[in-house]
PyMOL Python script that loads the backbone (N, CA, C, O; Angstrom):
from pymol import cmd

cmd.read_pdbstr("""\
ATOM      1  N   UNK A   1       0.845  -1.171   0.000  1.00  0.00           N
ATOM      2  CA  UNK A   1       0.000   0.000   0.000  1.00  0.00           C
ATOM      3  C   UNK A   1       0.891   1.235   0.000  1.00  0.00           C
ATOM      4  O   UNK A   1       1.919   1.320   0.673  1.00  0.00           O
ATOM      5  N   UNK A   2       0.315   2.403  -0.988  1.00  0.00           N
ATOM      6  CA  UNK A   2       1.193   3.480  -1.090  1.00  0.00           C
ATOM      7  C   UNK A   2       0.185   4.665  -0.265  1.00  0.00           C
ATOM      8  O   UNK A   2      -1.031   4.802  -0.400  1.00  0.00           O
ATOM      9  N   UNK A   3       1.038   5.387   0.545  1.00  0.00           N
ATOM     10  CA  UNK A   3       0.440   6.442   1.051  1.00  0.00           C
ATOM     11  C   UNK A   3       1.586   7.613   0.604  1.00  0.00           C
ATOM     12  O   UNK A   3       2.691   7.386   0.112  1.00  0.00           O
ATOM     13  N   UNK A   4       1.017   8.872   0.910  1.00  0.00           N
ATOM     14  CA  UNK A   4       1.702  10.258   0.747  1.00  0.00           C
ATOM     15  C   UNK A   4       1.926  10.628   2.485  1.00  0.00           C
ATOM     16  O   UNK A   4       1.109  10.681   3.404  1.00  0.00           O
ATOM     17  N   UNK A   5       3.563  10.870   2.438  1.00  0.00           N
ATOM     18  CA  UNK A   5       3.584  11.405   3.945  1.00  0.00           C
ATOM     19  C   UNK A   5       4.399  12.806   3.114  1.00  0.00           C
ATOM     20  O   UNK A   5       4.775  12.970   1.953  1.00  0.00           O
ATOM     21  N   UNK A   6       4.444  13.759   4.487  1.00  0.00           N
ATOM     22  CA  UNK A   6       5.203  15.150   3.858  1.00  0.00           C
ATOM     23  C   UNK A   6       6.847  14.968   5.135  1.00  0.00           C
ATOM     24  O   UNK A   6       7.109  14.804   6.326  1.00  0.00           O
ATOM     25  N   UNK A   7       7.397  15.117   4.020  1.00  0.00           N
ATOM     26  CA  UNK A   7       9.007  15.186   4.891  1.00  0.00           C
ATOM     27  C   UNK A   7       9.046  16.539   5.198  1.00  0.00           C
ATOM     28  O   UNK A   7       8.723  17.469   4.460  1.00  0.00           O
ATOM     29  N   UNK A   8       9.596  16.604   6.704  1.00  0.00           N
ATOM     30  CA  UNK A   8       9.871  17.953   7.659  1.00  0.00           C
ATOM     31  C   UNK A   8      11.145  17.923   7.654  1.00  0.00           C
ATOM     32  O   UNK A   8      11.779  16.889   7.867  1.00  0.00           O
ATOM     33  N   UNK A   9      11.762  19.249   7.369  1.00  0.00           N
ATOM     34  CA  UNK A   9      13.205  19.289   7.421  1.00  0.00           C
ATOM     35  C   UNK A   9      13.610  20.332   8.260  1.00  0.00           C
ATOM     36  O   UNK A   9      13.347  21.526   8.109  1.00  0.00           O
ATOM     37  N   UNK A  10      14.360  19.737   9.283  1.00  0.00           N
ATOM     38  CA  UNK A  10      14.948  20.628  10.302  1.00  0.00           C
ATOM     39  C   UNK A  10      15.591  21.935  10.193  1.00  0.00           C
ATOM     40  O   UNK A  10      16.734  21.712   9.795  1.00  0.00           O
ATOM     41  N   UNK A  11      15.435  23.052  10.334  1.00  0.00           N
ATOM     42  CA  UNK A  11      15.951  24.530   9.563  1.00  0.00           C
ATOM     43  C   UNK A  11      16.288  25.335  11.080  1.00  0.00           C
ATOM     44  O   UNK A  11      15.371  25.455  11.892  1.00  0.00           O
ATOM     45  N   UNK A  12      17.463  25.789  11.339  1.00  0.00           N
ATOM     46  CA  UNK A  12      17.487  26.713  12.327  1.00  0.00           C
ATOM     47  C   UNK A  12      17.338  27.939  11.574  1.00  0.00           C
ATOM     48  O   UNK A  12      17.500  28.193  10.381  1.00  0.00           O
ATOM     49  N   UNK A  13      16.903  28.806  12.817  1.00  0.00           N
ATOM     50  CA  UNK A  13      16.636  30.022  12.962  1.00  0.00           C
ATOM     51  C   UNK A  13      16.796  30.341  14.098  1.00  0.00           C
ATOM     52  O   UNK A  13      16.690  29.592  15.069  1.00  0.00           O
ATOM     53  N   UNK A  14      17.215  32.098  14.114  1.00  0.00           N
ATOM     54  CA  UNK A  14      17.244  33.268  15.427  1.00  0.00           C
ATOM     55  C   UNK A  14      16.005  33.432  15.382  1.00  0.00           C
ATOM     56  O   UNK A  14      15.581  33.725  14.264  1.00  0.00           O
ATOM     57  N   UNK A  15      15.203  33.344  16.260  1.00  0.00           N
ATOM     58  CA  UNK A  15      13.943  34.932  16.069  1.00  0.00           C
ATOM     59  C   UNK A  15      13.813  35.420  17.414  1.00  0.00           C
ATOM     60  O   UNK A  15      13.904  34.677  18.391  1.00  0.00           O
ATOM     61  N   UNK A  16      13.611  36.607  17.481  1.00  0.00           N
ATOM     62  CA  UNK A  16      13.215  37.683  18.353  1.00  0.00           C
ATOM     63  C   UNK A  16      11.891  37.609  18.733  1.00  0.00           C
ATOM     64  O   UNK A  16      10.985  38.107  18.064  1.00  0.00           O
ATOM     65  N   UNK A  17      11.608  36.580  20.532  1.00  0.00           N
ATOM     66  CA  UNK A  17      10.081  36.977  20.636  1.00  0.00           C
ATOM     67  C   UNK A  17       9.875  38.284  21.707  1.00  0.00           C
ATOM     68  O   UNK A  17      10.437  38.772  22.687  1.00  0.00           O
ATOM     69  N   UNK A  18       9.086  38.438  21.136  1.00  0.00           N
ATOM     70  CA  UNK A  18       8.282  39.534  22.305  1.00  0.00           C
ATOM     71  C   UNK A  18       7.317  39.273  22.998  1.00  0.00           C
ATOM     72  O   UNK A  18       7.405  39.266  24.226  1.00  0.00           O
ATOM     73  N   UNK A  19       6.165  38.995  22.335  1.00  0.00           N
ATOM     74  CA  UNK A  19       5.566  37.792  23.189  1.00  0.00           C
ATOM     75  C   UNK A  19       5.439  36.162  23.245  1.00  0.00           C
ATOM     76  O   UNK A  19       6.069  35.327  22.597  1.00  0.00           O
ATOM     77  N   UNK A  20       4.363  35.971  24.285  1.00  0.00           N
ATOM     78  CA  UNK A  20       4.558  34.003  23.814  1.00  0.00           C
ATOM     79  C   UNK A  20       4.014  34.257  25.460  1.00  0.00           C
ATOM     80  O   UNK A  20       4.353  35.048  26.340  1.00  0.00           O
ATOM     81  N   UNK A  21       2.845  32.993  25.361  1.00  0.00           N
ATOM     82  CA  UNK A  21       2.071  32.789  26.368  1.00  0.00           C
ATOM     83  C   UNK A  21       1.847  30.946  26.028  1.00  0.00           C
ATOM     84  O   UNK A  21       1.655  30.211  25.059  1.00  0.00           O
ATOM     85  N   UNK A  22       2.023  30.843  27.544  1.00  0.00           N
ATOM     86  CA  UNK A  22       1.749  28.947  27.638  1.00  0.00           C
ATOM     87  C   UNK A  22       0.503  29.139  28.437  1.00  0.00           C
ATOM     88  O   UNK A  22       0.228  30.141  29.097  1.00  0.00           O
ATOM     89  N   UNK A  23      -0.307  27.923  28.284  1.00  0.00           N
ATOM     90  CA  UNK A  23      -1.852  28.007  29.390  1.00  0.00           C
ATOM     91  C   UNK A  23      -1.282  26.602  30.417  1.00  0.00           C
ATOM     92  O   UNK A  23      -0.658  25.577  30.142  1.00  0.00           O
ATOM     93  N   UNK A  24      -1.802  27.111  31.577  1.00  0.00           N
ATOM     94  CA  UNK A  24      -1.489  25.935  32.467  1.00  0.00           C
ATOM     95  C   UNK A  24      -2.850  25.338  32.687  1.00  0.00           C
ATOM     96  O   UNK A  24      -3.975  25.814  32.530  1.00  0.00           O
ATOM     97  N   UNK A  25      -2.462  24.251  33.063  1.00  0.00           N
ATOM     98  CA  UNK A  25      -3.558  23.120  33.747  1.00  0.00           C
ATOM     99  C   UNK A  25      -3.572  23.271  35.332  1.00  0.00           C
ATOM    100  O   UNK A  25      -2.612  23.285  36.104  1.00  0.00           O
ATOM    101  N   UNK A  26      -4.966  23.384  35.603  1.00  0.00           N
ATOM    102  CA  UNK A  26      -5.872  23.700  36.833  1.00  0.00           C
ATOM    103  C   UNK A  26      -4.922  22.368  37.637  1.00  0.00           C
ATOM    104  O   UNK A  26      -4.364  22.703  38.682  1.00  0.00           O
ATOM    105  N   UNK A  27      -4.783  21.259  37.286  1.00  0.00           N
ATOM    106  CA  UNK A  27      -4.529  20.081  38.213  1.00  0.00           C
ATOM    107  C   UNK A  27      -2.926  19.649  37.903  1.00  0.00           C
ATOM    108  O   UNK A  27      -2.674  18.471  38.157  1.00  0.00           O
ATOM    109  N   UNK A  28      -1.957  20.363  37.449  1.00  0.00           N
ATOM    110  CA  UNK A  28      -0.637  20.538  37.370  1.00  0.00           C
ATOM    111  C   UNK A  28       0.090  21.537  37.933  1.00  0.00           C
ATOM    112  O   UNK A  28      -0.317  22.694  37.821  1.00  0.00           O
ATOM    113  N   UNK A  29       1.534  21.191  38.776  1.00  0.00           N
ATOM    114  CA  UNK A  29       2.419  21.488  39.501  1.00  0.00           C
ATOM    115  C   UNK A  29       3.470  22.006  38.516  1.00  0.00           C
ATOM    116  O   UNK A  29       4.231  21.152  38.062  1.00  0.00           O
ATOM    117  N   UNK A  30       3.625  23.240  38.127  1.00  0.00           N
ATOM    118  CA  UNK A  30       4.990  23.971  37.864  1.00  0.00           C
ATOM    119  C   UNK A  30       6.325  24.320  38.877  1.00  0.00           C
ATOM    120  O   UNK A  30       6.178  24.919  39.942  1.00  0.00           O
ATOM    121  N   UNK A  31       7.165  24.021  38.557  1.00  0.00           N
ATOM    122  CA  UNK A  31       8.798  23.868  39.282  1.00  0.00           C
ATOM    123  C   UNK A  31       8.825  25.678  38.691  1.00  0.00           C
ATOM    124  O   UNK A  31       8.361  26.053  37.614  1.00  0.00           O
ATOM    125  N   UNK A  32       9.316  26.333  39.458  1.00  0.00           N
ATOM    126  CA  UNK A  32      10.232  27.713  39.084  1.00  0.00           C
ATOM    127  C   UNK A  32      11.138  27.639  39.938  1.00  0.00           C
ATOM    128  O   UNK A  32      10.734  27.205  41.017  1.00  0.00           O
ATOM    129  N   UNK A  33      12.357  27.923  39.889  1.00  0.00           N
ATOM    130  CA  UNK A  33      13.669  28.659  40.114  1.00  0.00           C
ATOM    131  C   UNK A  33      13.753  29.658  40.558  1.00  0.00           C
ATOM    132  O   UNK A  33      13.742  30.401  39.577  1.00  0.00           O
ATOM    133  N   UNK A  34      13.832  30.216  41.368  1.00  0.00           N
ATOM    134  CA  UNK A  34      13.806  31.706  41.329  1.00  0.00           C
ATOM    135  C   UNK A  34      15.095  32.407  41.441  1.00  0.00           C
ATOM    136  O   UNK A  34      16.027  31.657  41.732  1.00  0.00           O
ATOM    137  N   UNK A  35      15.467  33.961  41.250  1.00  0.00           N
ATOM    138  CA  UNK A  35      16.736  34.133  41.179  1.00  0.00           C
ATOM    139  C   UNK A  35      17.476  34.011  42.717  1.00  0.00           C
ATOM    140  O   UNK A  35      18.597  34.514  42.793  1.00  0.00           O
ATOM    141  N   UNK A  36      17.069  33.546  43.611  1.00  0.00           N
ATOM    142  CA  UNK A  36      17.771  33.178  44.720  1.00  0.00           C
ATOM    143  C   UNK A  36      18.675  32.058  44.820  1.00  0.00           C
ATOM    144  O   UNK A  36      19.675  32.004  45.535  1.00  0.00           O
ATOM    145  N   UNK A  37      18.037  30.758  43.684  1.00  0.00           N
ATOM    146  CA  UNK A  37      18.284  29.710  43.783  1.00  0.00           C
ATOM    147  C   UNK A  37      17.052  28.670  44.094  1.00  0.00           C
ATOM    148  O   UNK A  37      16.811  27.625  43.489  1.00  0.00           O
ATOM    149  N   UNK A  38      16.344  29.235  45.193  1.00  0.00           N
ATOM    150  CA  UNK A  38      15.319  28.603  45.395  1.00  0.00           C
ATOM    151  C   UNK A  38      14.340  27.721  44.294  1.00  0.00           C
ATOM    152  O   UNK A  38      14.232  28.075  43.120  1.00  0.00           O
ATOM    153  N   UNK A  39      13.765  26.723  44.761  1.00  0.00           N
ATOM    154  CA  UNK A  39      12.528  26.530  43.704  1.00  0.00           C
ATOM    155  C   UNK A  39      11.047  26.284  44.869  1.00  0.00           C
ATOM    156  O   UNK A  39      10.932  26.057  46.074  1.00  0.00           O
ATOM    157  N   UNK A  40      10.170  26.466  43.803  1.00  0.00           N
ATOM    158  CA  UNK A  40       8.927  26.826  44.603  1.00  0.00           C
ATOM    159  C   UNK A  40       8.023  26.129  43.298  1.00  0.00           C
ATOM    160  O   UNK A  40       8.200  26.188  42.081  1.00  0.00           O
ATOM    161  N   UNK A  41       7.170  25.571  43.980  1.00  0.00           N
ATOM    162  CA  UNK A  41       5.954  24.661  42.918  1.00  0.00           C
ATOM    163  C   UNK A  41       5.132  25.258  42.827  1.00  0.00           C
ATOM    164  O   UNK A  41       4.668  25.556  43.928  1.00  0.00           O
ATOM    165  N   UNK A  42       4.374  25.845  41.625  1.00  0.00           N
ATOM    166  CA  UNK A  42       2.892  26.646  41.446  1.00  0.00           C
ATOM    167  C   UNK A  42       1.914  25.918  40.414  1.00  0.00           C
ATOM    168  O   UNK A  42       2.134  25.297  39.375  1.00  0.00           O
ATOM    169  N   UNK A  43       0.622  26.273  41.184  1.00  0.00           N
ATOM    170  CA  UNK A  43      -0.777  26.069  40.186  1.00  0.00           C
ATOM    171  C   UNK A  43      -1.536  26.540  40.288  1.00  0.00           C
ATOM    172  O   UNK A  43      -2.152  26.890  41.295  1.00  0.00           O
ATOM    173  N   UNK A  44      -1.766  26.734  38.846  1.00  0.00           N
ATOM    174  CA  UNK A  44      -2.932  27.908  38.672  1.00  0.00           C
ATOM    175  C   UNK A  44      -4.307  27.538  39.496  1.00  0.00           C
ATOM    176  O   UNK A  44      -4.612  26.346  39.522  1.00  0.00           O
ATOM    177  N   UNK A  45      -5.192  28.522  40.198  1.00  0.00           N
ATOM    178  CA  UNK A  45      -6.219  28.733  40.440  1.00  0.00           C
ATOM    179  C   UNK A  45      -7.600  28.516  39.916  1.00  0.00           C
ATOM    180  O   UNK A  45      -8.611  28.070  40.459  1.00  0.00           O
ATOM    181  N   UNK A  46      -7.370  28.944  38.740  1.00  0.00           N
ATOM    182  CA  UNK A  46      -8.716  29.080  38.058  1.00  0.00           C
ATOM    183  C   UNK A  46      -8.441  28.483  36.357  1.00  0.00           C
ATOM    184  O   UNK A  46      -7.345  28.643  35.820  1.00  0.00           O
ATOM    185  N   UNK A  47      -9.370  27.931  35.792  1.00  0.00           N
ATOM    186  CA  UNK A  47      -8.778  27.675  34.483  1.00  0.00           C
ATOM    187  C   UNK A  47      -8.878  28.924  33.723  1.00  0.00           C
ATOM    188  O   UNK A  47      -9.252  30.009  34.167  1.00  0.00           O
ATOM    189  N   UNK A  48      -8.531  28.673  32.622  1.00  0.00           N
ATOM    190  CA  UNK A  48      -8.141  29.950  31.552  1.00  0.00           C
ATOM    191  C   UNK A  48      -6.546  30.669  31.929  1.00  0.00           C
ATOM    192  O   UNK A  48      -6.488  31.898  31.890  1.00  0.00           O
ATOM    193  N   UNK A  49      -5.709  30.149  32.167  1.00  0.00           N
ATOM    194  CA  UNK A  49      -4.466  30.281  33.207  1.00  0.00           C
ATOM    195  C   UNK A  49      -3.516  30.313  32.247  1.00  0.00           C
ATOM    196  O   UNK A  49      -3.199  29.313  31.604  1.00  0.00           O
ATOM    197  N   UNK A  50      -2.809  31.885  32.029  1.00  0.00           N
ATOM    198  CA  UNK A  50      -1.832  31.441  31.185  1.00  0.00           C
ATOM    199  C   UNK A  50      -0.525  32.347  32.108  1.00  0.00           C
ATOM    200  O   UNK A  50      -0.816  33.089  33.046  1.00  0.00           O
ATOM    201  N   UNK A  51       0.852  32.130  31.658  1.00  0.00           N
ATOM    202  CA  UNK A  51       2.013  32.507  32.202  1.00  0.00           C
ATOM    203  C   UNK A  51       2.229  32.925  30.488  1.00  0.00           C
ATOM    204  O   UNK A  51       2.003  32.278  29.465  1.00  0.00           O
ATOM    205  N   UNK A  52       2.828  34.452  30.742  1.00  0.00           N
ATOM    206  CA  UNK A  52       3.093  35.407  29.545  1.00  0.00           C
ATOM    207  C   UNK A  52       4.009  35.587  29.743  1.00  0.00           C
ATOM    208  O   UNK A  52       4.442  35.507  30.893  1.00  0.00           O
ATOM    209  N   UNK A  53       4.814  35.948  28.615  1.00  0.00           N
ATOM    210  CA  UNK A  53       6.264  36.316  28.867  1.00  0.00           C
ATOM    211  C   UNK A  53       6.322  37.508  27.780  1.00  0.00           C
ATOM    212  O   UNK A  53       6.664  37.019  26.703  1.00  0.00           O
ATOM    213  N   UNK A  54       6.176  38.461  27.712  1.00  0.00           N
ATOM    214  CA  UNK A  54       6.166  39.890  27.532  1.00  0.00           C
ATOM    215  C   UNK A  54       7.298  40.976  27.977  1.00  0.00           C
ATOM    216  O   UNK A  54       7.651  41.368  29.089  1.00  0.00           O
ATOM    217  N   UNK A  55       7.862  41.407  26.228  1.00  0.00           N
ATOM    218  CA  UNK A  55       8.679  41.830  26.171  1.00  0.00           C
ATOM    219  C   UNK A  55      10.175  41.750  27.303  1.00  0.00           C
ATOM    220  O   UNK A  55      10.760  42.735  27.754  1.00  0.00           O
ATOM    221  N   UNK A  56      10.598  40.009  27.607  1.00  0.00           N
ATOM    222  CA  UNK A  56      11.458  40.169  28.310  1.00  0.00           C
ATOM    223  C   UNK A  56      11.048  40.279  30.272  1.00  0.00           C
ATOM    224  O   UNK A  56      11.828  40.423  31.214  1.00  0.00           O
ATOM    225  N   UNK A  57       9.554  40.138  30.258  1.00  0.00           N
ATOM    226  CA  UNK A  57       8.850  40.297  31.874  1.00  0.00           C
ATOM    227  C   UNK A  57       8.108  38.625  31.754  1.00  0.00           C
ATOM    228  O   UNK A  57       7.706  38.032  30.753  1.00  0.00           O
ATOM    229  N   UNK A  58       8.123  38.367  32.622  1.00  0.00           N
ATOM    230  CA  UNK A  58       6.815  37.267  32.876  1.00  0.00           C
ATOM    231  C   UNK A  58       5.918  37.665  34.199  1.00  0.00           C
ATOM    232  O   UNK A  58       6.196  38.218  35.263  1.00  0.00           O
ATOM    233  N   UNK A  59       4.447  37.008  33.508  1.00  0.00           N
ATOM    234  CA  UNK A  59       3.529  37.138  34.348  1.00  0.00           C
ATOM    235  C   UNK A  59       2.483  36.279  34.239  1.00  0.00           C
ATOM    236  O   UNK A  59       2.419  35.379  33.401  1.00  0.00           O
ATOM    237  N   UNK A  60       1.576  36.552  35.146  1.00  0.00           N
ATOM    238  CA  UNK A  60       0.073  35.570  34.631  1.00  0.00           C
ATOM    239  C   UNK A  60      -0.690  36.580  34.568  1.00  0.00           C
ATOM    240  O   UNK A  60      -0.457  37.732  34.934  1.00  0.00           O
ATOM    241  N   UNK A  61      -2.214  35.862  33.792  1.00  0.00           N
ATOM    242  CA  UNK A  61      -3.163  36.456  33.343  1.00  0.00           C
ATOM    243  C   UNK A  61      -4.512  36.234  34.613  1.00  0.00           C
ATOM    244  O   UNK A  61      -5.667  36.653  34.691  1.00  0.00           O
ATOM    245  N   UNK A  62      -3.661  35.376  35.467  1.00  0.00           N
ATOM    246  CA  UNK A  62      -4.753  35.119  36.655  1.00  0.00           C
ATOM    247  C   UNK A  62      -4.052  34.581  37.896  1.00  0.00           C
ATOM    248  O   UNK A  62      -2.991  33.987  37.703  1.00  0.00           O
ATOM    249  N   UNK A  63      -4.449  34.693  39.003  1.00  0.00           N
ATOM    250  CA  UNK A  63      -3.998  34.201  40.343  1.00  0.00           C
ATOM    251  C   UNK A  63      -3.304  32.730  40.053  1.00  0.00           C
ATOM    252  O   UNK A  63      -3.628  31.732  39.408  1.00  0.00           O
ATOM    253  N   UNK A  64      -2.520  33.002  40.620  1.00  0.00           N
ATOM    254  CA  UNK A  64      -1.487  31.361  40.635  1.00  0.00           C
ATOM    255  C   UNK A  64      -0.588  31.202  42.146  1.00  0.00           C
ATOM    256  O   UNK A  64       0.164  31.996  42.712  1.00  0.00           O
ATOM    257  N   UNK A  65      -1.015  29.871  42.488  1.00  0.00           N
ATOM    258  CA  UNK A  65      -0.289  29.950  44.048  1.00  0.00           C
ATOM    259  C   UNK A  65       0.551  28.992  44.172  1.00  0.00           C
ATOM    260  O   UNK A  65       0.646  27.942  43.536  1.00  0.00           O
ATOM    261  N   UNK A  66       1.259  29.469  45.165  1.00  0.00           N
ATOM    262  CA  UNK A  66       2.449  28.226  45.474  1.00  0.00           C
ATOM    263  C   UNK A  66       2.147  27.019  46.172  1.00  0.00           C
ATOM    264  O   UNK A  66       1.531  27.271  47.207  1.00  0.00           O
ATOM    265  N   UNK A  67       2.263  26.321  46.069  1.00  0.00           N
ATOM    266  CA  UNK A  67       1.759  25.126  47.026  1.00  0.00           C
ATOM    267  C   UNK A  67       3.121  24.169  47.537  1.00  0.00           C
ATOM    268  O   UNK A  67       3.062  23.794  48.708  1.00  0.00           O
ATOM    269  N   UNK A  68       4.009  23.865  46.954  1.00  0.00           N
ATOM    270  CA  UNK A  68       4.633  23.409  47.746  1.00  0.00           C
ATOM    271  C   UNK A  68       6.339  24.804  47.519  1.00  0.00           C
ATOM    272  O   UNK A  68       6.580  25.325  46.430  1.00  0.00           O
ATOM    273  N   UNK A  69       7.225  25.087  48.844  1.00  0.00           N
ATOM    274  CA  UNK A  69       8.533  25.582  48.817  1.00  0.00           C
ATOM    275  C   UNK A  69       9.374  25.162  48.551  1.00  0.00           C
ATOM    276  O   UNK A  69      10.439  25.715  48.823  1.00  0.00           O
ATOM    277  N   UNK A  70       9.313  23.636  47.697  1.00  0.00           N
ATOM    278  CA  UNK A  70      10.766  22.885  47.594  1.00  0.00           C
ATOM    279  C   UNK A  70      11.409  22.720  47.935  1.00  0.00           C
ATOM    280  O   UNK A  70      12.474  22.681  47.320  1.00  0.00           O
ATOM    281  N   UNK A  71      11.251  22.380  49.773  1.00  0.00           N
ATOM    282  CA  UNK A  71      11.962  22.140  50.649  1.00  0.00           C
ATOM    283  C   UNK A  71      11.733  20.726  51.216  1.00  0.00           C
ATOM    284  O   UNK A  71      12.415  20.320  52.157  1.00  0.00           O
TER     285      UNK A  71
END
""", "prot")
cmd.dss("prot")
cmd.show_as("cartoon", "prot")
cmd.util.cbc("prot")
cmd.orient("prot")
């Protein structure tokens, strides 16, 4: 049997973002780092939950809490 697949070819590139937003899951644990060294586990609150990263800042678009100190 003959099928048609499409070949992807690996290409680097630089690009410059400015923005770029990930959505988190209501029932998932994010690891951050912080610049202390520390890490601290967060999850979002409410769904519709995203972490933005804007122009070089990050933030969320809604309450997000820590739940565990990584200790």
């Amino acid at each position: 049997m003959k099928t048609t697949v499409i070949r992807a070819q690996e290409v680097k590139a630089e690009i410059d973002v400015i923005y770029f937003n990930i959505r988190l899951f209501n029932h998932d644990d994010y690891v951050a780092t912080l610049r202390n060294g520390d890490t601290v586990k967060i999850r979002a609150t409410e769904p519709e939950t995203y972490v933005i990263f804007d122009d070089g800042k990050i933030r969320f678009n809604k309450l997000v809490k820590i739940v565990d100190d990584g200790r």
